[in-house]
C-alpha positions in Angstrom: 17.3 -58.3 7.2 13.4 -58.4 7.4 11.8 -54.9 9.0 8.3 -55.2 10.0 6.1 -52.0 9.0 3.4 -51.4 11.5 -0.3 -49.9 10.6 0.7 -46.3 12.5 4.0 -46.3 10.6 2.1 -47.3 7.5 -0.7 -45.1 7.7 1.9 -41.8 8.9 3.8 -42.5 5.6 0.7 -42.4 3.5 -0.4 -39.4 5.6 3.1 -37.7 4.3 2.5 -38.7 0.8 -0.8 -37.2 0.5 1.0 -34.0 2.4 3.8 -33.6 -0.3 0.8 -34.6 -3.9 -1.2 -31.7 -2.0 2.3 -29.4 -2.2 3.3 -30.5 -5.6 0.0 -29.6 -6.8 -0.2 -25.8 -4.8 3.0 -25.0 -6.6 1.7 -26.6 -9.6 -1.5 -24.1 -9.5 1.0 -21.3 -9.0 3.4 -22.0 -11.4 0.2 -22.0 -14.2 -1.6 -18.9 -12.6 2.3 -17.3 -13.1 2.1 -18.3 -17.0 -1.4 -17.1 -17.4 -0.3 -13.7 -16.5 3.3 -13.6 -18.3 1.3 -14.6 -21.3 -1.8 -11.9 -21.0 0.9 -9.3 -20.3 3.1 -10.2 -23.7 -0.1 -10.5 -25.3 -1.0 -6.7 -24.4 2.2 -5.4 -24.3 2.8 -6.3 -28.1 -1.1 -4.8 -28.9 -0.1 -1.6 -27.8 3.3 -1.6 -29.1 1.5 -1.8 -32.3 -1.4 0.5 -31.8 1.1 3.5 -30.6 3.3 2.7 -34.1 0.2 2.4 -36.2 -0.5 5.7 -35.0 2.4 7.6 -35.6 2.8 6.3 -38.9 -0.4 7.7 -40.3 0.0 10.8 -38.5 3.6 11.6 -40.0 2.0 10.8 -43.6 -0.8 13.3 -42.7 1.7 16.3 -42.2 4.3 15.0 -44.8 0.7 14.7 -47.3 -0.2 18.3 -45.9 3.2 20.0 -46.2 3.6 18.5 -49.9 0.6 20.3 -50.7 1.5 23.7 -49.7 4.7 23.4 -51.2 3.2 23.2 -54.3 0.6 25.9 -53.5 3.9 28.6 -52.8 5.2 27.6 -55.8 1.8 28.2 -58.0 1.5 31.9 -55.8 4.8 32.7 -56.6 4.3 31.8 -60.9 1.1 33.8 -60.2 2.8 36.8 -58.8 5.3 37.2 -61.1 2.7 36.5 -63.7 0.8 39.6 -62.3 4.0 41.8 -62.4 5.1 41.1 -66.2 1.0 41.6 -66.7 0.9 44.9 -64.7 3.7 46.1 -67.9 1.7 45.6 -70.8 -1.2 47.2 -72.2 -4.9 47.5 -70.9 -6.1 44.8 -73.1 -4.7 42.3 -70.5 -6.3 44.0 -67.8 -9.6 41.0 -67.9 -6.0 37.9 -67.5 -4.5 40.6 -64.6 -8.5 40.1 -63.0 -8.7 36.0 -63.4 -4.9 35.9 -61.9 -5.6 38.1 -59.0 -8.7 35.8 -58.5 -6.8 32.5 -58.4 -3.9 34.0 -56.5 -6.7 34.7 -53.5 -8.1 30.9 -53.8 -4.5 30.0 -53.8 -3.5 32.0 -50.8 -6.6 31.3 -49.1 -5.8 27.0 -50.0 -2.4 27.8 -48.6 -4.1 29.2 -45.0 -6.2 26.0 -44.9 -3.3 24.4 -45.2 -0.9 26.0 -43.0 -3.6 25.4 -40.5 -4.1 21.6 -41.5 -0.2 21.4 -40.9 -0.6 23.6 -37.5 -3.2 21.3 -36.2 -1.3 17.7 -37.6 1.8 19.0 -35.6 0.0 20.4 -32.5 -1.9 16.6 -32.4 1.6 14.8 -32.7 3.0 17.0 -30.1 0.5 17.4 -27.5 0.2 14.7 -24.8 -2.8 12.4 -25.2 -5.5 12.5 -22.7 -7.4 10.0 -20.3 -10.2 8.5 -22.6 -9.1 10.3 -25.6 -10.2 7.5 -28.1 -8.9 6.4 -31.8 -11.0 4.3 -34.2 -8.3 1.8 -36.0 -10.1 0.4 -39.5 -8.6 -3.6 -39.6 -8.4 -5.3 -43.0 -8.9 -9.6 -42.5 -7.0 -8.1 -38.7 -4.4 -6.4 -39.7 -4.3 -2.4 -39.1 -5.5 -0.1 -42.2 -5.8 3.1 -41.3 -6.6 5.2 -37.9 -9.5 7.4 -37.6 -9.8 10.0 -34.9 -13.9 8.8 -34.9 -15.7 6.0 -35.4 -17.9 8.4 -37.8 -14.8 9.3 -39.7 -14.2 5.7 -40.1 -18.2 4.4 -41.2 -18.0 8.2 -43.7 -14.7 6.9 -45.4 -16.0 3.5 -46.8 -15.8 4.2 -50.7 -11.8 4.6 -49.6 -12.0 0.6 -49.0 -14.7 -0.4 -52.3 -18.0 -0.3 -49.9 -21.1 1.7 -51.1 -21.5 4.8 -48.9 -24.6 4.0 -47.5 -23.1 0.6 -46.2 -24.1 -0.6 -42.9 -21.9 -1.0 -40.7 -22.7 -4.2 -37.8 -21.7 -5.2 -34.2 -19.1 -7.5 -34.9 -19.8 -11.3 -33.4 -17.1 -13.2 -31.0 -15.4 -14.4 -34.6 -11.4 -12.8 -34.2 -11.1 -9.8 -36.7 -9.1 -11.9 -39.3 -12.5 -13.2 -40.0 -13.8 -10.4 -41.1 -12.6 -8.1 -44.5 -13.4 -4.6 -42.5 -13.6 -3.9 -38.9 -13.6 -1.3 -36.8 -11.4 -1.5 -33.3 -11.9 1.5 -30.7 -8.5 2.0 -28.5 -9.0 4.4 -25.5 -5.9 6.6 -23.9 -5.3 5.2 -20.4 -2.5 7.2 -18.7 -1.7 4.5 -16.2 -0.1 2.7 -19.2 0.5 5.3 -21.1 -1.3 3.7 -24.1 -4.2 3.3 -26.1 -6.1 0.1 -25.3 -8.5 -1.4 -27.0 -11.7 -0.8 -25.7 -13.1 -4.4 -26.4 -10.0 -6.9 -25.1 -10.6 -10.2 -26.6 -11.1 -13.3 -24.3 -7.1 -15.2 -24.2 -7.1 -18.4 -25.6 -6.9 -21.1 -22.8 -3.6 -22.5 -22.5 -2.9 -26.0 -22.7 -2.0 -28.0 -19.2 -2.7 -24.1 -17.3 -5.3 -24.8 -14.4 
């Protein structure tokens, strides 16, 4: 059976192909857009994830550093003190050793305030709610997290920690990622919509292959 295609039939048909490329590539441009976001929000989602652990990491060694430290302080005021009561038996001729121990027991105790308020102040900051803009300065080593600074000067004051002189100069950082470089310093601001500390400089995401 032979069917004979007219020019309007012909020319309707072509008009519904273009119809249906022009749909396929719509949902094509949605389906990509879609991606794009689902990969920006994994790749922010895992950045944080990390920033908020970084953070509590190296503020539990802080007050577990601190607390060591004033154990050991009780424990040299309380040799000290019973130092002081077998000296206050003897004779006056140890009355100059009762004077030096009565001095170190007051650098002691007043070591052991300092440090009871260091401990105060570590546990107050890991308690207390962030707030909007609060900011953290992260130290990266070849991009991978070092240690967290609560300033960008304590950061820049702390380089003899990492084998840089102390007058080092510290330089804006190019478009290079941060494994390209052996330090770096990475400000993350609080942002209470998130409830996390972002970093203040996103990088640009890669393009992604075949994504409009």
């Amino acid at each position: 059976m032979i069917r004979i295609v007219t020019t309007d039939r012909l020319k309707r048909l072509e008009q519904d192909a273009d119809r249906a490329r022009a749909g396929v590539r719509e949902v094509q441009a949605r389906a990509d857009t879609a991606l794009g976001r689902h990969v920006h929000n994994a790749v922010e989602l895992t950045a944080r994830a990390e920033q908020a652990k970084a953070a509590a990491s190296a503020a539990r060694w802080a007050k577990d550093t601190a607390e060591t430290e004033a154990k050991r302080l009780r424990e040299q005021i309380g040799e000290l003190e019973a130092a002081l009561e077998r000296a206050e038996a003897t004779t006056d001729e140890v009355g100059v050793l009762l004077s030096s121990a009565m001095k170190e027991l007051s650098i002691s105790r007043q070591e052991l305030l300092l440090k009871d308020i260091a401990i105060g102040r570590l546990r107050e900051e890991l308690e207390a709610e962030p707030v909007e803009r609060q900011s953290l300065t992260v130290l990266l080593h070849h991009g991978e997290p070092h240690t967290i600074y609560a300033s960008r000067e304590d950061a820049h004051a702390d380089t003899a920690t990492h084998g840089l002189p102390a007058d080092h100069v510290w330089k804006p950082c190019d478009e290079r990622p941060a494994s390209a470089f052996t330090w770096r310093c990475e400000a993350f601001i609080y942002n209470s919509a998130s409830n996390g500390f972002r970093r203040l400089h996103m990088p640009a995401l890669k393009q992604i292959e075949g994504a409009a």
